[in-house]
N, CA and C of each residue as an Amber inpcrd file, in Angstrom:
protein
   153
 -21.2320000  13.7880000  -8.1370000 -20.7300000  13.1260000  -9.3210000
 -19.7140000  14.0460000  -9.9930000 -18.4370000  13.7250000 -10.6820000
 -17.9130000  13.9530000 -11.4170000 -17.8750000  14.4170000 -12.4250000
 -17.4820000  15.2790000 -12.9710000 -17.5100000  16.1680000 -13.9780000
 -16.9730000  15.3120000 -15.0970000 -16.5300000  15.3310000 -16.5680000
 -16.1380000  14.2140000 -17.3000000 -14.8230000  14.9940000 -17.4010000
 -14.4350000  16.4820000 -17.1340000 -13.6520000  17.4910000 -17.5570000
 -12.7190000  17.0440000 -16.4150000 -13.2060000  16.6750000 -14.9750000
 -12.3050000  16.4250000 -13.8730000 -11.4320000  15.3390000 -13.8860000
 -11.8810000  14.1890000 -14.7240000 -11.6270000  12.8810000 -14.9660000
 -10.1140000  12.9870000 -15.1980000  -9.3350000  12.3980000 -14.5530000
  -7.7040000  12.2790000 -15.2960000  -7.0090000  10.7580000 -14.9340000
  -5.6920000  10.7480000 -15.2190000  -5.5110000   9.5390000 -14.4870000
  -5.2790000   9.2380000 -13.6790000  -4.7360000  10.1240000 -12.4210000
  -5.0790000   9.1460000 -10.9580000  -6.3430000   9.1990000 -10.7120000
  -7.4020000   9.8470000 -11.0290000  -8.5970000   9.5890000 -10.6170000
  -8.8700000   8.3970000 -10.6070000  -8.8870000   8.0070000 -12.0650000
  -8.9890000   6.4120000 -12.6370000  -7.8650000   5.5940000 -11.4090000
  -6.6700000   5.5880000 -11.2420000  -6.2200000   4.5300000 -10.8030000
  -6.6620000   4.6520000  -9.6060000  -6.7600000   5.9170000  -8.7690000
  -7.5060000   5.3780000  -7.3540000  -9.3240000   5.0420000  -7.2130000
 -10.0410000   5.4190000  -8.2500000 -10.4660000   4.5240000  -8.5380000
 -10.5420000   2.2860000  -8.8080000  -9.4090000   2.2760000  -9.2050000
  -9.6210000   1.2180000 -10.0130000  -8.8610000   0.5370000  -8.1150000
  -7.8180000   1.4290000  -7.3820000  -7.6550000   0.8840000  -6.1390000
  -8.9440000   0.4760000  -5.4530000 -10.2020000   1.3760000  -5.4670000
 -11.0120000   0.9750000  -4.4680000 -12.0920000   0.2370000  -5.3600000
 -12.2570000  -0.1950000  -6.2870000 -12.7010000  -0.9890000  -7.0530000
 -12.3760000  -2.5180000  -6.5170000 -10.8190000  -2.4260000  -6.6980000
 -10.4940000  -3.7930000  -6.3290000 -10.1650000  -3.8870000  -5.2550000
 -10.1430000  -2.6850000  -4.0890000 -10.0360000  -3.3190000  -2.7060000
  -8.7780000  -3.5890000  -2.3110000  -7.7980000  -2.7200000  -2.8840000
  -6.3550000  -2.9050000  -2.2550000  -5.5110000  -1.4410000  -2.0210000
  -4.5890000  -1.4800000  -1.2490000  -3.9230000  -0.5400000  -0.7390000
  -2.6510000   0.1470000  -1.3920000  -1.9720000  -1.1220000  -2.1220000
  -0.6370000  -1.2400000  -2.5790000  -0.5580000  -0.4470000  -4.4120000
  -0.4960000   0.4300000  -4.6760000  -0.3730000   1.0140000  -6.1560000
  -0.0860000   0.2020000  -6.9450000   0.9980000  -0.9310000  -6.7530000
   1.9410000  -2.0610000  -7.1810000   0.4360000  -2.8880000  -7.4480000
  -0.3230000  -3.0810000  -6.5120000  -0.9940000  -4.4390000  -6.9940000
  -2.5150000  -4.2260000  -8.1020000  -2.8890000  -2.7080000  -7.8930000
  -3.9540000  -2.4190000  -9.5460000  -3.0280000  -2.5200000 -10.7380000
  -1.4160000  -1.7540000 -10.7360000  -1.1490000  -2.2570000 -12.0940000
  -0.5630000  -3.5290000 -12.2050000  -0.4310000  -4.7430000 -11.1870000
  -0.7850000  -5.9400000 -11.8070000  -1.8030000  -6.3460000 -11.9040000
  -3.1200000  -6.1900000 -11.0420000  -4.2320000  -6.6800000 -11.5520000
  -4.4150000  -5.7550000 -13.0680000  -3.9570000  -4.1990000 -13.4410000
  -4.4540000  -3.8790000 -14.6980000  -3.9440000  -4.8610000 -15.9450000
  -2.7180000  -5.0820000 -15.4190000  -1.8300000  -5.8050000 -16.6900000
  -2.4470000  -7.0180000 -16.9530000  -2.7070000  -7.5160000 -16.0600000
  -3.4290000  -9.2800000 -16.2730000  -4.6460000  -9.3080000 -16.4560000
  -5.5000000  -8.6110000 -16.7390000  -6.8260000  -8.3070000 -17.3670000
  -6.9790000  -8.8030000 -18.5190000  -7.9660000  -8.9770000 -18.6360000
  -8.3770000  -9.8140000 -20.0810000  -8.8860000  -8.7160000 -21.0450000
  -9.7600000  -8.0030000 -19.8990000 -10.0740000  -6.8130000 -20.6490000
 -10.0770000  -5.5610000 -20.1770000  -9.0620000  -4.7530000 -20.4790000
  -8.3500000  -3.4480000 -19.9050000  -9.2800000  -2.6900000 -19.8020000
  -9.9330000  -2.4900000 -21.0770000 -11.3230000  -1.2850000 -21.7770000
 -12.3370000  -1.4840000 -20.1180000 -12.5260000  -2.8420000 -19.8540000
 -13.3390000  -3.2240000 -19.0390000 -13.3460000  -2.4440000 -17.7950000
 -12.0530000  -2.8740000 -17.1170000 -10.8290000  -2.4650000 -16.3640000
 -11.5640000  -0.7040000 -15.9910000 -11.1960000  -0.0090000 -16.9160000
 -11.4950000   1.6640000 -16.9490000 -12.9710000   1.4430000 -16.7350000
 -13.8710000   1.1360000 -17.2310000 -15.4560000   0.8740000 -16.8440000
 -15.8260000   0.8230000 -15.5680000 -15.5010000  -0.0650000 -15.0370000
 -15.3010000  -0.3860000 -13.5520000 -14.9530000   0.7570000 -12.9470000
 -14.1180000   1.2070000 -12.9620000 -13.0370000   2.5730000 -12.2340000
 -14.7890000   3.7420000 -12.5560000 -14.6150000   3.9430000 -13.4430000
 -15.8960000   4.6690000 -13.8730000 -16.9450000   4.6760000 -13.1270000
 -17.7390000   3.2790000 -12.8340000 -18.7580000   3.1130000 -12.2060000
 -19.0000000   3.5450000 -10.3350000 -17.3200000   2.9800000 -10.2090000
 -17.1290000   3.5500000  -8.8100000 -17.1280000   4.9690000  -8.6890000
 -16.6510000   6.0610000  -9.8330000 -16.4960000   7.5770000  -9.8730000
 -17.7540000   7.6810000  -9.3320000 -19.1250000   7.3410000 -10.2380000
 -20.4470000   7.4000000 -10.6880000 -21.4010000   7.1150000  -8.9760000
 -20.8560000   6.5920000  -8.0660000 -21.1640000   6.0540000  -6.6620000
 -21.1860000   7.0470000  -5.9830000
């Protein structure tokens, strides 16, 4: 597990890639942008760190 100190932001976005199961950088920040709920969005990314 992850340290909270290690945490930055590509962590989060390759996170939030294998969250949603895609390859393309281009397609988490459109799935981030079209989110209803962004806050959510980072949660998710989180939970996968937490795996």
């Amino acid at each position: 597990m992850m340290k909270i100190s290690e945490i930055n932001y590509s962590v989060i976005f390759d996170a939030l890639k294998a969250y949603h199961e895609v390859e393309e950088d281009d397609s988490v920040w459109e799935i981030f942008n079209q989110a209803d709920d962004q806050i959510e969005e980072i949660a998710n990314a989180l939970k996968v760190l937490g795996e």
